[in-house]
C-alpha positions, -999 to 999 in steps of 0.1 A, spaced: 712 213 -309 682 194 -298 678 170 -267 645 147 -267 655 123 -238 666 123 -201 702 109 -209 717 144 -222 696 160 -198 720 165 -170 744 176 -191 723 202 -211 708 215 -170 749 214 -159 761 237 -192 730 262 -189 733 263 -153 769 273 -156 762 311 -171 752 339 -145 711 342 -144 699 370 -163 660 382 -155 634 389 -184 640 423 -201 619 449 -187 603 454 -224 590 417 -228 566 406 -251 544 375 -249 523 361 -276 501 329 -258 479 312 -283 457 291 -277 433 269 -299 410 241 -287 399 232 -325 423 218 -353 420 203 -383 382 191 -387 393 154 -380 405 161 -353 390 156 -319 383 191 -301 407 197 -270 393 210 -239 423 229 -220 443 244 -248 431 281 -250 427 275 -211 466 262 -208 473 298 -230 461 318 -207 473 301 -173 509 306 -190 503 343 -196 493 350 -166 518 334 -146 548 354 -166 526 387 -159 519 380 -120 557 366 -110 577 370 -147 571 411 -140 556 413 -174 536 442 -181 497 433 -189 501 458 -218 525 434 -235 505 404 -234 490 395 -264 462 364 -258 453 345 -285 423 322 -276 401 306 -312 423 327 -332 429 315 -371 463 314 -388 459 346 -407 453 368 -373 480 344 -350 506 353 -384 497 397 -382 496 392 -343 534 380 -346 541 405 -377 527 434 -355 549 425 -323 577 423 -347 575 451 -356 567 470 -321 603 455 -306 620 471 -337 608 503 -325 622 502 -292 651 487 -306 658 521 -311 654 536 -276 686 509 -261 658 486 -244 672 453 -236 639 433 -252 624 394 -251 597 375 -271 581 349 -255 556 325 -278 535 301 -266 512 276 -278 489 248 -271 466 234 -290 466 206 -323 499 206 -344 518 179 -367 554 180 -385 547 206 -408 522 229 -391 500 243 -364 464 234 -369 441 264 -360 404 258 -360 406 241 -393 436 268 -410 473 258 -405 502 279 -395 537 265 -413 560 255 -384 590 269 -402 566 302 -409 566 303 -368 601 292 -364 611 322 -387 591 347 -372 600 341 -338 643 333 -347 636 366 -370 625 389 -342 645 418 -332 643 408 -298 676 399 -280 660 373 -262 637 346 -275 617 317 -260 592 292 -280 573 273 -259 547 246 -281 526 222 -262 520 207 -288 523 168 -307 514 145 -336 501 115 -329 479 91 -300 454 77 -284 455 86 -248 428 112 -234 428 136 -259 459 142 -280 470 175 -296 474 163 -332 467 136 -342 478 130 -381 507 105 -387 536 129 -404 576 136 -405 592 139 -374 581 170 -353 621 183 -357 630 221 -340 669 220 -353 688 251 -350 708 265 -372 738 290 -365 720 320 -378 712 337 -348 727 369 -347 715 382 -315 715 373 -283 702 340 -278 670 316 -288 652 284 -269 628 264 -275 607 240 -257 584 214 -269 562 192 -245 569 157 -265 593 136 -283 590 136 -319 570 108 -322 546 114 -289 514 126 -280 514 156 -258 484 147 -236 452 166 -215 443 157 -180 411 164 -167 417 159 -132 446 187 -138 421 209 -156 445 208 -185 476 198 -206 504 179 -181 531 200 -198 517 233 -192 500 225 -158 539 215 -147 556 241 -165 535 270 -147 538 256 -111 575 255 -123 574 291 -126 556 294 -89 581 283 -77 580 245 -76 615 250 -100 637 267 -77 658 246 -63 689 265 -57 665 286 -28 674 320 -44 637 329 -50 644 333 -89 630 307 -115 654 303 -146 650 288 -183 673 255 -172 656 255 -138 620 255 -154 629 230 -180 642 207 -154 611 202 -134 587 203 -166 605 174 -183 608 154 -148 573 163 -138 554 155 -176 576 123 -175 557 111 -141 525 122 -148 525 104 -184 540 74 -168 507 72 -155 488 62 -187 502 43 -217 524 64 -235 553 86 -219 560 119 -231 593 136 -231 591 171 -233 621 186 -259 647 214 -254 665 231 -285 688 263 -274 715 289 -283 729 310 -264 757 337 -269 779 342 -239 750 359 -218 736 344 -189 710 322 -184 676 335 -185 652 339 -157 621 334 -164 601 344 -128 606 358 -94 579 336 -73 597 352 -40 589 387 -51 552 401 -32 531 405 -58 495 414 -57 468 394 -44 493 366 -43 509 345 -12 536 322 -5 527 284 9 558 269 23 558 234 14 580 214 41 595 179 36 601 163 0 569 148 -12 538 154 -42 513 179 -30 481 182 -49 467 211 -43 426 220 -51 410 258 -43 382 256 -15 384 223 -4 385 183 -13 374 183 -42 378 218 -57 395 226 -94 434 214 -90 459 243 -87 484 221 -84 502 188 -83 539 195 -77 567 179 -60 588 216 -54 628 215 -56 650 228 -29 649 232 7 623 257 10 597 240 -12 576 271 -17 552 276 -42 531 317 -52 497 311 -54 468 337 -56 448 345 -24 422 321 -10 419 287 6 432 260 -2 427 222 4 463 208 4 472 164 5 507 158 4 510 121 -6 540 107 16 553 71 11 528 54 34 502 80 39 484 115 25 480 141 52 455 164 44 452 205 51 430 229 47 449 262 43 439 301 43 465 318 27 462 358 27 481 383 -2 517 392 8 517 359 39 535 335 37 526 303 53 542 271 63 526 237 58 539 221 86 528 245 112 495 235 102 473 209 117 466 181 92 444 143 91 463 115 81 447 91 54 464 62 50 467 39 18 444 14 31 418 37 35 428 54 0 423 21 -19 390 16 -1 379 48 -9 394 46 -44 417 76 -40 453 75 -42 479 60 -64 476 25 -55 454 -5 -66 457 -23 -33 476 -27 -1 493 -55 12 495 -70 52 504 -89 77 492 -98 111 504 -109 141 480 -122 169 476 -143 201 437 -149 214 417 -176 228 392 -204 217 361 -212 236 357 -248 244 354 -274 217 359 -306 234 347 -319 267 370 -313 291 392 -288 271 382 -254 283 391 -218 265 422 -228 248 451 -200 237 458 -200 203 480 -177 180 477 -165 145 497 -152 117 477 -139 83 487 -121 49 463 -100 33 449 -75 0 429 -46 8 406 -36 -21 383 -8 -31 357 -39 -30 372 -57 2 399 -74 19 411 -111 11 436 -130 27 450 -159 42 456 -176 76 479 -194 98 464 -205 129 474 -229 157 468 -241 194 478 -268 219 462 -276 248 467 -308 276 443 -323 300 420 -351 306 399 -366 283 361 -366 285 363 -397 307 382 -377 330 410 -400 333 431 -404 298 453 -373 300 463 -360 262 478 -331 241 455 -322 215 472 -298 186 454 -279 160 470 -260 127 445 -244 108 452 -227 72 422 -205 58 409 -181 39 388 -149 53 370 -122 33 362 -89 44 343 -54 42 357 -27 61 342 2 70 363 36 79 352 55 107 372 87 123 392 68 151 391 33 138 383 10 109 358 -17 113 351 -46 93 330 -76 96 333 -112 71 335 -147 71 364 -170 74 371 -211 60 396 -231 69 414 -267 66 421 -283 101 451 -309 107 446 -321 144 468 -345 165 458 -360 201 491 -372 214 479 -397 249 502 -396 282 486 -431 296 500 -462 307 474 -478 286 481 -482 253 459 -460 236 468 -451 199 479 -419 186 454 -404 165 454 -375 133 425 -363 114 416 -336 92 389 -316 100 376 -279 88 362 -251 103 340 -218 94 330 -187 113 324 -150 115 346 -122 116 342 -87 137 371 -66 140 381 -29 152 417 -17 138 435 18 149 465 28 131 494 40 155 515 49 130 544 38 108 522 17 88 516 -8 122 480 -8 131 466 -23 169 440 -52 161 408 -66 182 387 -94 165 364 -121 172 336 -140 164 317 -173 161 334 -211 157 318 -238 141 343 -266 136 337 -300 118 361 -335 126 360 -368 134 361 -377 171 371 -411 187 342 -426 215 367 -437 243 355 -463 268 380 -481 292 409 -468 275 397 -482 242 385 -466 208 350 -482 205 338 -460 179 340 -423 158 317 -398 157 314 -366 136 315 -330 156 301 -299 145 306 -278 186 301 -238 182 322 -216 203 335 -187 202 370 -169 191 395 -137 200 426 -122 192 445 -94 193 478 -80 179 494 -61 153 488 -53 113 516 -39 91 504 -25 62 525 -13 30 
């Protein structure tokens, strides 16, 4: 039975999940090859023989896999991967004898199409593999290829158009049971990441087996647990380039229970437990910002734990509207809990400015009330209000503006009283700069003016409207209180630029054109999402 899409996977998870858990024989085997050269046109890979030995390791640190029965594989041909398989064979049917519950667990990564593995320019027959692994004596056996055919994304493990990539199983196993995994669809290109410091399949599936998979809390990783979280994780990560990748699950199992495949809550070693807190993605790099990535996981369950080795650890869990960032030292046998921790918060604005994050830009708007220094004779600092919608870049900030004002009083000749209205709309453009505390930005702003003198006279003076425009400088200070809302100061230079009516005796005698400089100042709120 084969499953290479998320619609049967909930019912595949609910069937498997159904058996009792069973842990890893104590006499495992594992066979991890790895090979970062194919076929000679094909572009060499850079985190296959790397992704080999990440897997091994994590079955021998939490699987309880003894070093002794680890078999790496790293720039091996076909001819040595083949006798390496043979010879493990054939060590299994020797304890076969002794009443030793036994597994075999095969892994590899590196450049494959429909019809074989491609190692460093000699090919391995898939159906060679298949029958050497569904062959083995072992009771229990797990084939785990990261593996594909075809694509152009980063770099692509296999690359030659061919028959579908099809692991079918037939009912010939007599023993115990037989799975296997495959990081794509048939027709999709497993892919490398170098931010992840290798393939997203394998980087997933061994932070699955941390820990980042257990989400029933029990401290034990199984087979339908680990698939789970691989196929959900590989699915987000791909969605983030042009070509999705489903990883495959083919099985058979015999009235046993379902496997489990590590113990992350076990002590082991040098290793520790970092307790994750609240539902989010955590990337996780060794030293600090910056360092290789351990980790990007998004761990299952309530606990949210994941086993990693001794050291320190720079830790940014990326929440809906923010990253908060840790720096944690995490000792062998501790564990430790995220949220004890003290942390920095980075918001998305400051992400995309610093061109971090998962987002392109950030939205706003803003709220204000301020004043304007006198622009007529006779007017004073007027109060004005303003309402804006803006983009925040990794370049700068656009947006748009809403502004408007009323003021009443006499006119220039000191005896025709009027209401004089303004609504501006305009552009601004900004660069802000992020300090600790507070962002600051400085820009420019235009705008279109509509104005409106409205005269309270017994003599009859005219209504008047004219459009106008304005420009000026921009100097603001922002500090984010949280919830995405954000307390605003800014200010600056006025120039404006409209028709004015000479008054004299009550009467319109002539116009004039005004350029007055003043000042400007608000302050209010900015939501950002």
């Amino acid at each position: 039975m084969s499953l290479g899409r998320g619609g049967l996977l909930c019912l595949v998870l609910a069937v498997l999940a159904s058996f009792p858990a069973r842990a890893l024989p104590e006499h495992t085997w594992v066979v991890a090859i790895g090979h970062n050269d194919g076929a000679p046109n094909e572009v060499s890979l850079l985190y296959a023989e790397q992704d080999a030995r990440a897997l091994s390791n994590v079955l021998r640190e939490h699987g309880g896999v003894s070093s002794r029965r680890i078999l790496l594989l790293l720039g091996e041909d076909a001819a040595t991967v083949r006798r390496a398989l043979l010879d493990v064979n054939a060590a299994i049917r020797g304890q076969a004898g002794g009443g030793h519950p036994t597994a075999l667990v095969v892994f590899y990564s590196g450049h494959a199409d429909a019809v074989s593995l491609h190692l460093g320019g000699t090919e391995l027959p898939l159906e060679e593999l298949k029958s050497l692994v569904q062959g083995s004596p072992a009771g229990v056996r797990l084939l785990v290829l990261d593996a594909c055919r075809s694509g152009t994304v980063t770099r692509v493990k296999g690359v030659n158009a061919a028959e579908s990539f099809d692991i079918s199983l037939r009912n010939e196993v007599a023993t115990e049971g037989l799975a296997i995994i495959t990081s794509s669809g048939a027709s999709e290109a497993s892919q490398e990441s170098d931010r992840l410091g290798g393939s997203f399949f394998t980087h997933h599936l061994v932070n699955a087996l941390r820990g980042a998979a257990d989400e029933d809390d029990d401290g034990k990783v199984t087979l339908t647990e680990a698939y789970g979280y691989t196929y959900a994780q590989t699915l987000r990560s791909s969605g983030q380039t042009v070509a999705l990748q489903h990883p495959t699950y083919s099985w058979e199992v015999k009235g046993r229970g379902e496997l489990v495949l590590s113990v992350p809550a076990a002590p082991r070693g040098r290793s520790g437990r970092l307790r994750l807190g609240e539902a989010a993605l955590y990337l996780i790099m060794e030293g600090r910002q910056g360092g290789p990535v351990v980790a990007e996981a998004s761990p299952q369950g309530q606990r949210r734990e994941l086993s990693l080795p001794a050291g320190n650890y720079f830790v940014q869990q990326r929440k809906a509207d923010e990253y908060r960032e840790y720096q944690v030292s995490l000792a062998a046998g501790a564990v430790v809990e995220l949220a004890r921790l003290p942390f920095e918060t980075v918001r998305y604005d400051r992400l995309v400015r610093r061109r971090g994050g998962s987002k392109p830009y950030t939205q706003h708007l803003s709220l204000l009330g301020g004043a304007r220094g006198q622009m007529l004779v006779g007017e004073g600092i007027t109060p004005q209000f303003q309402l804006g919608y803006g983009l925040d870049f990794e370049w700068g900030s656009i947006g748009a503006r809403l502004r408007g004002m009323t003021v009443q009083g006499p006119g220039s000749d000191g005896v025709l009283v009027r209401r004089h209205e303004e609504l501006g709309l305009g552009l601004t453009l900004l660069r802000f700069v992020d300090l600790k505390p507070v962002s600051v930005a400085f820009g420019l702003f235009v705008e279109g003016v509509f104005h409106r003198q409205v005269f309270d006279s017994d003599r009859l003076v005219t209504n008047r409207r004219a459009l106008g425009a304005g420009v000026g400088g921009i100097l603001l200070v922002e500090r984010y209180v949280g919830a995405g809302v954000s307390l605003r100061l800014e200010g600056g230079p006025v120039s404006g630029l409209f028709p004015h009516a000479v008054v004299d005796g009550g009467e319109e005698v002539d116009r004039e054109l005004l350029t007055p400089l003043t000042w400007w100042g608000t302050g209010g709120l900015v939501w950002r999402w």
